[in-house]
Backbone as CSV, one residue per row, in Angstrom:
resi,resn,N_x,N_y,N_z,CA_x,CA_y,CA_z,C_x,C_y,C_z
1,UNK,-12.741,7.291,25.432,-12.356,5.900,25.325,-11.955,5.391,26.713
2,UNK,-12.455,4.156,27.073,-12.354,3.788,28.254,-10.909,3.178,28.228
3,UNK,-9.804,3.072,29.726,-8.941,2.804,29.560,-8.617,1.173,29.519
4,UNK,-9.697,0.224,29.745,-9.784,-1.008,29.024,-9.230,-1.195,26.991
5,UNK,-10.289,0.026,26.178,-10.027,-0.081,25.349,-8.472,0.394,24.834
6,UNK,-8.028,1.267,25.747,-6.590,2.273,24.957,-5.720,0.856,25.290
7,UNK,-5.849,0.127,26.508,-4.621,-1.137,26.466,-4.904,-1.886,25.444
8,UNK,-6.390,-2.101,25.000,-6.169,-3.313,23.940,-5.569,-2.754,22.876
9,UNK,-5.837,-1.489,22.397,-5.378,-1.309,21.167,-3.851,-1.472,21.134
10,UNK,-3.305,-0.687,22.129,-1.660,-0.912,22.524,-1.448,-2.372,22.474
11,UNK,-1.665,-3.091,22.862,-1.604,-4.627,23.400,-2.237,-5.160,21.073
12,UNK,-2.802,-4.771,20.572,-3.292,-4.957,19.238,-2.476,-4.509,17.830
13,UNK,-1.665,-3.115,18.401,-0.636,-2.780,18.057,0.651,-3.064,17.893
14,UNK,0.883,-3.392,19.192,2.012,-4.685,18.958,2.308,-5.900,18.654
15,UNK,1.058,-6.171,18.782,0.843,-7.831,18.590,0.537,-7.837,17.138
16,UNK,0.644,-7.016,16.334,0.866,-6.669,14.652,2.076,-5.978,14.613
17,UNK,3.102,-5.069,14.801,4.433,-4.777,14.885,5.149,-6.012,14.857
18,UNK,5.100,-6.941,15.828,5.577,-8.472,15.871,5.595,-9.303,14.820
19,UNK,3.891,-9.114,14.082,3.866,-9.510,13.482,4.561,-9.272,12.010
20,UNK,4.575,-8.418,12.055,5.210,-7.703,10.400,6.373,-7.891,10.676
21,UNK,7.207,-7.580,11.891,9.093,-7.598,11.713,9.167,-9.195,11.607
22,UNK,8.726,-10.410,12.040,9.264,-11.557,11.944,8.877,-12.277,10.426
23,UNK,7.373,-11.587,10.047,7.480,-11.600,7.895,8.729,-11.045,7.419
24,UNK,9.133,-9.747,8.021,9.526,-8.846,7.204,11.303,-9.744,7.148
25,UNK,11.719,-10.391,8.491,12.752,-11.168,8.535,12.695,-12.172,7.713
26,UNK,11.923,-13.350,7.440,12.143,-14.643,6.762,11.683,-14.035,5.158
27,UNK,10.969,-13.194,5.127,10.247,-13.441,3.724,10.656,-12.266,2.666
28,UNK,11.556,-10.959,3.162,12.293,-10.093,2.488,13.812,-9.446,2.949
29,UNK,14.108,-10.946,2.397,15.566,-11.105,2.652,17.002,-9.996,2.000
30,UNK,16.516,-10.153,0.978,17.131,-9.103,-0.442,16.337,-7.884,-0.744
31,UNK,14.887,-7.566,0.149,14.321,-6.645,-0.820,15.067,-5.543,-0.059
32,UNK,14.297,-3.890,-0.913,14.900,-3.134,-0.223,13.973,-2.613,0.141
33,UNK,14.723,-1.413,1.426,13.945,-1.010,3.121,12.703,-0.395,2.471
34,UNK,11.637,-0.402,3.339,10.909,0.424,2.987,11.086,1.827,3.692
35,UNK,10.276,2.814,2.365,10.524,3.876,3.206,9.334,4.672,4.063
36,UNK,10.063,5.601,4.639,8.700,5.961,6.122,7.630,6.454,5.078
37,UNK,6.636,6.969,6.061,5.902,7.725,5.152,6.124,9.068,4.328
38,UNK,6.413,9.828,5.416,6.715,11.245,4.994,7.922,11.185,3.851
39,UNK,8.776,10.329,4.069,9.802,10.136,3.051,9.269,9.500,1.309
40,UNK,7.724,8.774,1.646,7.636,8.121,0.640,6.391,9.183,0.072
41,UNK,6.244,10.278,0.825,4.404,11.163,0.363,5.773,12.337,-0.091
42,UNK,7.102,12.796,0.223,8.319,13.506,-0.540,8.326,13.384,-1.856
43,UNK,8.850,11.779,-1.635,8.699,11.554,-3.335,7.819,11.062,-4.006
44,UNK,6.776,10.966,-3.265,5.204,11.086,-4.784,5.223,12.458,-4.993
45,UNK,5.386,13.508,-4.295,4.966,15.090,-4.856,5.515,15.206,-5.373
46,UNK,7.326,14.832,-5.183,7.921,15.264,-6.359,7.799,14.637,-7.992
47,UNK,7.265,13.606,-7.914,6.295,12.716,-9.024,5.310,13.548,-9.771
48,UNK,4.444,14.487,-8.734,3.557,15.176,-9.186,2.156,13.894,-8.858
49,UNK,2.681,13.225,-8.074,1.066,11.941,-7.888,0.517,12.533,-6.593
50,UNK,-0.797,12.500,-6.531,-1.742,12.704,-5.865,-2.786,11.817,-5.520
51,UNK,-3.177,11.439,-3.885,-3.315,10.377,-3.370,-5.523,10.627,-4.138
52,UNK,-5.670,9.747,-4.362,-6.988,9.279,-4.747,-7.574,8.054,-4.898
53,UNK,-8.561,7.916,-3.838,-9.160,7.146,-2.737,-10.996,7.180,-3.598
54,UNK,-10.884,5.716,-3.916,-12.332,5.622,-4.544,-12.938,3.718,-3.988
55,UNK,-14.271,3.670,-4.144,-14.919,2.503,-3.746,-15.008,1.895,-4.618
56,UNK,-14.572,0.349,-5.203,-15.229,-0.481,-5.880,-15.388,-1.599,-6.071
57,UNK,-15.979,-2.388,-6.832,-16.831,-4.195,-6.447,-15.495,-4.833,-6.222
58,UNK,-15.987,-5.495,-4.941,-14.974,-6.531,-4.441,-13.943,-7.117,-5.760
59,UNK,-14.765,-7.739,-6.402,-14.419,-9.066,-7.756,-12.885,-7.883,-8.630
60,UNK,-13.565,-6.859,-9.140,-12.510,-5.960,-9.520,-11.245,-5.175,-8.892
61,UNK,-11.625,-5.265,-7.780,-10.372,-5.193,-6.422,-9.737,-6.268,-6.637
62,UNK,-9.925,-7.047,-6.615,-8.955,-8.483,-6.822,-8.265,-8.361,-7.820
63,UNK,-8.705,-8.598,-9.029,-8.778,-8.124,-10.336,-7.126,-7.429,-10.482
64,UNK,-7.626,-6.098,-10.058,-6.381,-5.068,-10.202,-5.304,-5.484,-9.281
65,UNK,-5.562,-6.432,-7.878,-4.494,-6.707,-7.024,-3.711,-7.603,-7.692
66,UNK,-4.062,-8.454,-8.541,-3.332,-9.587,-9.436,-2.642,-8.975,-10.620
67,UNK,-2.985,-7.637,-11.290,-2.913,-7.168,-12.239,-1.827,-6.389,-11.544
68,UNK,-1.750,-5.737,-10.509,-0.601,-4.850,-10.033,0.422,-5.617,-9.971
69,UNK,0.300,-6.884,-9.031,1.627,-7.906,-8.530,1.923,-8.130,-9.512
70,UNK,1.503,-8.388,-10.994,2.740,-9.061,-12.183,3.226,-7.556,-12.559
71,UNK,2.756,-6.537,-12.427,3.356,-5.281,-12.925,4.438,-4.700,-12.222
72,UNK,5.837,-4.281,-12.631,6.554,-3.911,-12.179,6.267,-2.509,-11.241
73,UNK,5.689,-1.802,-11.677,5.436,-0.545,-11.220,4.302,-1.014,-9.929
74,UNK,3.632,-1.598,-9.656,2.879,-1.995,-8.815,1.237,-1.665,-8.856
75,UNK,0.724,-0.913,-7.876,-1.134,-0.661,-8.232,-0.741,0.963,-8.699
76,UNK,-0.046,1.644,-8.351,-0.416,2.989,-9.169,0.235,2.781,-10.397
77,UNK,1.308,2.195,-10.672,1.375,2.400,-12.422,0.846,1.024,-13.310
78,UNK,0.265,0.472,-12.820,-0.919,-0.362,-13.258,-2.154,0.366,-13.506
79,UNK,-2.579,0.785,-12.723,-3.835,2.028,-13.173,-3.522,2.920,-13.548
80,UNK,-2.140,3.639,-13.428,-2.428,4.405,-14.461,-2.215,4.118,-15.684
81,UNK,-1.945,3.176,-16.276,-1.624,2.468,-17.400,-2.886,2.308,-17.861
82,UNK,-3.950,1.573,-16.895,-5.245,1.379,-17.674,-5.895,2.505,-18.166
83,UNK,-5.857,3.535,-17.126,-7.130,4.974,-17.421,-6.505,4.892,-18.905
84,UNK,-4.930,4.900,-19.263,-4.067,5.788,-20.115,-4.946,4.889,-21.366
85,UNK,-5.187,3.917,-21.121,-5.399,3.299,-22.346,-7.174,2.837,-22.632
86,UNK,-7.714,3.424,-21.741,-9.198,3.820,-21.638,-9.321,5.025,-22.253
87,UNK,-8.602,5.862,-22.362,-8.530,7.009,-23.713,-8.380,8.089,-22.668
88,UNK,-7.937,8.150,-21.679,-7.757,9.516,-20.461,-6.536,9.469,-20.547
89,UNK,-5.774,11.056,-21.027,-4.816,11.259,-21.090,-3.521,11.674,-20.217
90,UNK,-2.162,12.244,-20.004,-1.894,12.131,-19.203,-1.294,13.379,-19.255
């Protein structure tokens, strides 16, 4: 990688860091912190959830993104709610 490209990404990197802390100020005032990763891949194992990564039609991506946001549990216990009730057990 040429060292043109390693500054932009640095320079692309931050200029999204910026971006997320001044959302993360006005627009989640009350929520709570998020957690790091390693802290948040802790407690999916201890869940027993396992990360699974699949392709599908745009229209139904949407679909489930609207279907997660009214669900308390969010996109994984939204799907798993559906498989559960597509007759795949748990």
């Amino acid at each position: 990688m040429k060292k043109f490209d390693l500054e932009k990404n640095k320079a692309l990197k931050l200029a999204n860091d910026l971006k997320q802390n001044s959302a993360a100020k006005f627009g989640a005032a009350g929520a709570q912190p998020k957690l790091d990763r390693r802290e948040q891949r802790r407690i999916d194992q201890e869940k027993g959830l396992v990360p699974f990564a699949c392709k599908l039609d745009a229209a139904l991506v949407k679909q489930l993104q609207e279907r997660a946001a009214a669900h308390e549990g969010g996109m994984t216990e939204a799907l798993a709610e559906l498989l559960v009730a597509a007759g795949l057990t748990r």
